[in-house]
C-alpha positions as CSV (number, residue, x, y, z in Angstrom):
1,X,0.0,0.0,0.0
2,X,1.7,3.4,-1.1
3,X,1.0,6.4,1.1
4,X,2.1,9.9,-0.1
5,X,2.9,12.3,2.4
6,X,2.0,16.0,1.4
7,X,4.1,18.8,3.3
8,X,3.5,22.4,2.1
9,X,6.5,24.8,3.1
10,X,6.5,28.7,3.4
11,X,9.3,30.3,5.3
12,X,9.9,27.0,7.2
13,X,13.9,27.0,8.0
14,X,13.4,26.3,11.4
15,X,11.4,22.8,11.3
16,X,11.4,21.4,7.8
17,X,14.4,19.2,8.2
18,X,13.2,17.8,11.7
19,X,9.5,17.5,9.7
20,X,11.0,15.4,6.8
21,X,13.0,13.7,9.5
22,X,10.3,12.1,11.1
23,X,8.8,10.9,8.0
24,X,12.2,9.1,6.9
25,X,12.5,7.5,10.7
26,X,9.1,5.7,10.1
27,X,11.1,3.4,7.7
28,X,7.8,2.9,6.0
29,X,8.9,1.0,2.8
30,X,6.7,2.4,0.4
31,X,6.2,5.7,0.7
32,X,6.3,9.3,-1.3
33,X,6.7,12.5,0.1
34,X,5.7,15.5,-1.7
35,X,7.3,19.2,-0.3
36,X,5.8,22.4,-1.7
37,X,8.0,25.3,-1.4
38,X,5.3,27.5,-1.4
39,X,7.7,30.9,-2.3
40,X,9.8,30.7,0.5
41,X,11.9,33.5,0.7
42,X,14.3,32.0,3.6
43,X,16.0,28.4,3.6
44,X,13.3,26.7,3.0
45,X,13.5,25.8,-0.2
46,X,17.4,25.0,-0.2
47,X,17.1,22.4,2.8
48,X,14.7,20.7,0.8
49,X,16.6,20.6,-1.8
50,X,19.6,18.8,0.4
51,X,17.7,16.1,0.6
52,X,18.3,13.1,-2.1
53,X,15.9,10.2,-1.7
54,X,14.7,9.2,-4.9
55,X,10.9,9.2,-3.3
56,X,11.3,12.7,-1.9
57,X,9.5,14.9,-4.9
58,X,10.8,19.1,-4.6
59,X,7.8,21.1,-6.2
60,X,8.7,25.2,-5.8
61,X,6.3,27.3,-6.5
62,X,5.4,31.1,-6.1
63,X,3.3,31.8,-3.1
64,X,0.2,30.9,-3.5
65,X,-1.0,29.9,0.2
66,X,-1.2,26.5,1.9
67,X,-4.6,25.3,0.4
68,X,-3.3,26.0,-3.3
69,X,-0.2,24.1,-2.1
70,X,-1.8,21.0,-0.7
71,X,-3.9,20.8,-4.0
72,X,-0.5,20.8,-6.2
73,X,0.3,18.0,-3.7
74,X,-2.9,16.2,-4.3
75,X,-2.5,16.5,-8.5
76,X,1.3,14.9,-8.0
77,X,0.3,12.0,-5.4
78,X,0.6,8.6,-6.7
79,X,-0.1,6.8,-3.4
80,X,-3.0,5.1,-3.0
81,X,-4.0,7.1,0.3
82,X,-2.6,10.7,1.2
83,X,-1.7,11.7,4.6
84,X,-0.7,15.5,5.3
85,X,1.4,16.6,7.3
86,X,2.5,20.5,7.9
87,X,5.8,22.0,7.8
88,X,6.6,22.2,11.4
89,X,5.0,19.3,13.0
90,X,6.2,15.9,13.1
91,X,4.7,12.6,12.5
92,X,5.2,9.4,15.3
93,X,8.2,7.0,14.6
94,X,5.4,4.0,13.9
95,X,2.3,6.1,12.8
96,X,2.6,4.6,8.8
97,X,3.0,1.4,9.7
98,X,0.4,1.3,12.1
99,X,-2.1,3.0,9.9
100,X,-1.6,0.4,7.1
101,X,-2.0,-2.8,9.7
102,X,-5.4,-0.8,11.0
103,X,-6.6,-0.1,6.7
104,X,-5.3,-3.7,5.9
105,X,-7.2,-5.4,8.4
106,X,-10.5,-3.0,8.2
107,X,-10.5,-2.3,4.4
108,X,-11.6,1.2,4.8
109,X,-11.4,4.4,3.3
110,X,-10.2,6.8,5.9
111,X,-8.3,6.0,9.6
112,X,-8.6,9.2,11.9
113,X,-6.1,9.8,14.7
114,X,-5.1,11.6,17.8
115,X,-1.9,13.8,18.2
116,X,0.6,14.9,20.7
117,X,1.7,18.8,21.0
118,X,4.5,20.4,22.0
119,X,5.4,24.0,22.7
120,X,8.3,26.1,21.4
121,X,8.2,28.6,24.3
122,X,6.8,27.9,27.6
123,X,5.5,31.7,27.5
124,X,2.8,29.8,25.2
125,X,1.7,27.1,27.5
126,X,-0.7,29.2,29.6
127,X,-1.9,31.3,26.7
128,X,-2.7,27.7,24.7
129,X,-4.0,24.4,25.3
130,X,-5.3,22.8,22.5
131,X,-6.4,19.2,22.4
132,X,-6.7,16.7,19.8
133,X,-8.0,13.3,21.4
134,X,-10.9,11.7,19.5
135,X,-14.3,10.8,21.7
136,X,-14.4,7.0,22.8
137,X,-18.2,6.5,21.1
138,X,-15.9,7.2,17.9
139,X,-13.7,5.2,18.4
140,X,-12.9,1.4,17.2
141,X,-16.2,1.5,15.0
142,X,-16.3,1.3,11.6
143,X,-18.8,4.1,10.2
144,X,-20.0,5.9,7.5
145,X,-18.8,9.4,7.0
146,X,-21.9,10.8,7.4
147,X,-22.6,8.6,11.1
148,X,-19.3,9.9,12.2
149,X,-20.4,13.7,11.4
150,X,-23.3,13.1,13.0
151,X,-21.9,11.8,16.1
152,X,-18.8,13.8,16.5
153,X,-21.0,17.1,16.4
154,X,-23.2,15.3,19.0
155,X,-20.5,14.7,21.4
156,X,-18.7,18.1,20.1
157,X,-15.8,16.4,19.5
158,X,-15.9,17.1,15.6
159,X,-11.6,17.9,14.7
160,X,-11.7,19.4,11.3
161,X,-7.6,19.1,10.6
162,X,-6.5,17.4,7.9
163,X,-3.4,16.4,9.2
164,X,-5.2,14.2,11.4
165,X,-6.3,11.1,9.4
166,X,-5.1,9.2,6.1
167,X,-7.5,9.0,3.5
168,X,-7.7,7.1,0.2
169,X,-6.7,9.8,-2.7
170,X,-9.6,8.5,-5.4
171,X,-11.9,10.2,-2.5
172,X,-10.5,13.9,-3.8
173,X,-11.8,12.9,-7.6
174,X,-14.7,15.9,-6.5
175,X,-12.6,17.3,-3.5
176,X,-10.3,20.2,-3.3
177,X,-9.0,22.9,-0.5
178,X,-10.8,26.2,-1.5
179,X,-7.5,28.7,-2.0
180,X,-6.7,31.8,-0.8
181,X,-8.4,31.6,2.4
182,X,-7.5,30.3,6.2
183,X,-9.9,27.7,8.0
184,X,-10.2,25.7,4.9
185,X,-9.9,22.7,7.0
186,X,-13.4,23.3,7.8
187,X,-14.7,22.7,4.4
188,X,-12.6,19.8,2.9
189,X,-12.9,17.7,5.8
190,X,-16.9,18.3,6.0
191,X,-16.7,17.7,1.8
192,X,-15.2,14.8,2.2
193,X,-17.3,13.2,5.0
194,X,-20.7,13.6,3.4
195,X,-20.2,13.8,-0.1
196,X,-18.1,10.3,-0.6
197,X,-19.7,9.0,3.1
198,X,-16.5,7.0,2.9
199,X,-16.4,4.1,5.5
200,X,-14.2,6.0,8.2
201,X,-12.3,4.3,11.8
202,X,-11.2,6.0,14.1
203,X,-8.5,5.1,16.7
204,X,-7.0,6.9,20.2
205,X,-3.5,6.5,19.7
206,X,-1.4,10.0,19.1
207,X,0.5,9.3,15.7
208,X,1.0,13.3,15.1
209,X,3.2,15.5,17.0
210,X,1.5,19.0,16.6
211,X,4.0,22.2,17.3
212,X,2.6,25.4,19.3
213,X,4.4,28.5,18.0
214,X,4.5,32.3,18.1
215,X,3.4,33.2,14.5
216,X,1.2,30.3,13.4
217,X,-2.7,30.0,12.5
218,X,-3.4,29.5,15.8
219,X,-1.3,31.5,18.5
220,X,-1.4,35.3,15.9
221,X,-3.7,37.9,16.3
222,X,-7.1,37.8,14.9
223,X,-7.6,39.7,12.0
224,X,-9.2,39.9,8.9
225,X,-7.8,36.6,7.5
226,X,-9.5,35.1,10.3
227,X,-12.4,36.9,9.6
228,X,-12.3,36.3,5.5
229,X,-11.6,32.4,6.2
230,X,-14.4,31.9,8.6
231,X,-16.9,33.9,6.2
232,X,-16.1,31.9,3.3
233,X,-16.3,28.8,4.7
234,X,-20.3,29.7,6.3
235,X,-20.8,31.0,2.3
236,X,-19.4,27.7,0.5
237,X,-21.3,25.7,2.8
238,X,-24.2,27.4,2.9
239,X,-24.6,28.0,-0.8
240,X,-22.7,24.5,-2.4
241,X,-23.2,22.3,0.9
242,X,-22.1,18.8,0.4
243,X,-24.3,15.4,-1.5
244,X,-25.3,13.9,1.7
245,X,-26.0,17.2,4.4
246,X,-29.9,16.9,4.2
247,X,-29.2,13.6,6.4
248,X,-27.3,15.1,8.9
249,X,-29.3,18.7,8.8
250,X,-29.3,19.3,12.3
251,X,-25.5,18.8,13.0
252,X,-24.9,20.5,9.4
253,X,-26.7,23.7,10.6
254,X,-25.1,23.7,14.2
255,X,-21.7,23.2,12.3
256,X,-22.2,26.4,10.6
257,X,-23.8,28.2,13.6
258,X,-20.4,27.7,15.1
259,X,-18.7,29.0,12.4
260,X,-20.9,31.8,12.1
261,X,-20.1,32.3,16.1
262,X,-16.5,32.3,15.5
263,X,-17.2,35.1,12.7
264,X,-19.1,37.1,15.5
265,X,-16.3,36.5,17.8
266,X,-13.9,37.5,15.7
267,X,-15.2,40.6,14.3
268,X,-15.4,41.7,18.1
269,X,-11.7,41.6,18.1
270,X,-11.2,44.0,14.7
271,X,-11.2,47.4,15.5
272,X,-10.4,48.5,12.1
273,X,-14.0,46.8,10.2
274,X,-16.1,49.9,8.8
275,X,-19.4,49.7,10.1
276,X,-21.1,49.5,7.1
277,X,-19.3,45.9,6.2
278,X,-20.1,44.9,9.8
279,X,-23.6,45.3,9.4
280,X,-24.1,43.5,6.3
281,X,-22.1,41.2,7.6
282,X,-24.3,40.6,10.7
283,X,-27.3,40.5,8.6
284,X,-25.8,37.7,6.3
285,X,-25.5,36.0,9.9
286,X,-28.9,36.0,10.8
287,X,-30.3,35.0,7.2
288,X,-28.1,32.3,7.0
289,X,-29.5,31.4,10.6
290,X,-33.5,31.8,8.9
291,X,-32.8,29.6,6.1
292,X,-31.2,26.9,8.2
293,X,-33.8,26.2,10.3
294,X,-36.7,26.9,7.2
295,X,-34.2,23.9,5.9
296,X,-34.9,21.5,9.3
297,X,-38.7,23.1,9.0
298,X,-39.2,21.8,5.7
299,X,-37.5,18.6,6.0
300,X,-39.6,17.6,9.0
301,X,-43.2,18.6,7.5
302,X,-42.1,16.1,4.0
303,X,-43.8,13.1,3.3
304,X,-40.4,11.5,3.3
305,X,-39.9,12.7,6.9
306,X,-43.4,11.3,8.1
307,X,-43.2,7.9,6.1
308,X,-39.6,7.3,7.4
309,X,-40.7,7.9,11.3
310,X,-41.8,4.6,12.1
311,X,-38.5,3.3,11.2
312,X,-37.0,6.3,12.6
313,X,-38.9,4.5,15.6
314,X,-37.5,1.5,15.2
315,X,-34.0,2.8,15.1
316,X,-34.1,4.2,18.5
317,X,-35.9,1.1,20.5
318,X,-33.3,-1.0,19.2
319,X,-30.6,1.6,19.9
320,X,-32.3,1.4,23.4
């Protein structure tokens, strides 16, 4: 089973030898790992280059942002799944191996995981404490993509990351980061869940070592990227939402009602938004709100809804 390993790089001197590093140390024997330089104007792109496996592939590029990078990664894999990995995390000595023995024995389509962190300054580890540890009613079942929506929102436990699981690549035939945004994470992993409903298993072991550092995604300053990422993603999913969300419409709308919080949030922290922008804006907030639950109206006053109720019925005396 081939597994390609997409890292996209910008300005990443400081970690993208230890990053590659850790993927070489799994010894995994059949493996690909595809770096984007995405226009690094440091290092970057030279201590990529020092490395001379034949199955290491150097793609440099002008900046175009992570999502259009991981996209060029996904048009050059030739594995049969794709696990991504980002520049200055790590991945566990054992994690490929393990994830092939869990996909051999399962036959699935996706494997989620659990992951580490580890802070660069301890200034950071009062200010942050993120936590990526997968619910136990997840865990050890094999589900559907949509069952595993539905119950990760219910237990809200739903970790959007890429990073953290290995999917198969024919599952991106239709699926594709949306570029020149931040949060993106929010819409390909939901895109992939309920449009392929790929049979998904999920496991508590931490295969991913995930860096906390001044300067990243997570740690800077909100501001309007923040605000721009989380707006797009409530508009793409709102106006293109995926095959499969009118199963799940209750956990799809309070998806997007906490995107559409982090958007409020967020704008709270931007003393530079005219006021005119914030109140269309807000008003955009409170449609989208109007039409969800017209949605989740309308679906439960259909004929399908009522005919499918005594099964619906049936479903929750046996769950019982």
């Amino acid at each position: 089973m081939k597994i390609s390993v997409i890292i996209p790089a910008f300005n990443a001197e400081l970690y993208i030898e230890e990053c590659i590093q850790s993927v070489l140390d799994n010894e995994y024997p059949d493996v690909e790992i595809i770096i984007i330089n995405d226009g690094s104007t440091d290092r970057t792109g030279d201590i990529i280059n020092s490395f001379k496996e034949p199955f290491i592939h150097k793609i440099h590029t002008e900046n175009k942002g992570q999502s259009a990078a991981r996209n060029t990664g996904i048009d050059k894999a030739t594995g049969d799944y794709i696990l991504f990995l980002d520049s200055d995390d790590k991945l566990n000595k054992e994690a490929l191996i393990k994830l092939k023995k869990v996909i051999s024995e399962k036959n699935i389509d996706m494997v989620l995981f659990e992951s580490d962190v580890f802070f660069d300054d301890n200034s950071l580890t009062n200010r942050f404490n993120p936590t990526y540890e997968r619910a136990q009613s997840l865990s050890y079942k094999l589900l559907t993509g949509v069952d595993f929506f539905k119950t990760a929102m219910h237990e809200n436990n739903y970790i959007v990351s890429p990073c953290l699981y290995i999917f198969k690549k024919n599952l991106t035939i239709d699926t594709r980061f949306k570029e020149g945004i931040i949060h993106e994470d929010n819409i390909f992993t939901t895109m992939l869940l309920l449009n392929n409903n790929p049979s998904v298993y999920c496991i508590k072991e931490k295969l991913y070592k995930r860096r906390v550092r001044h300067g990243s995604v997570m740690t800077q300053k909100k501001g309007d990227k923040h605000l721009n990422g989380y707006y797009a993603c409530v508009f793409e999913l709102t106006n293109n939402p995926p095959k499969n969300h009118s199963l799940v419409l209750t956990e799809y709308k309070k998806f997007i009602t906490h995107m559409l919080d982090c958007f409020k949030y967020t704008n709270l922290d931007i003393a530079t938004q005219n006021r005119e922008e914030m109140e269309q804006m807000q008003n955009q907030y409170e449609n989208t709100i109007n039409q969800l639950n017209s949605d989740i109206s309308a679906l439960k006053h259909s004929t399908s809804w009522r005919i499918t109720a005594p099964i619906r019925k049936i479903k929750d005396i046996i769950k019982k």
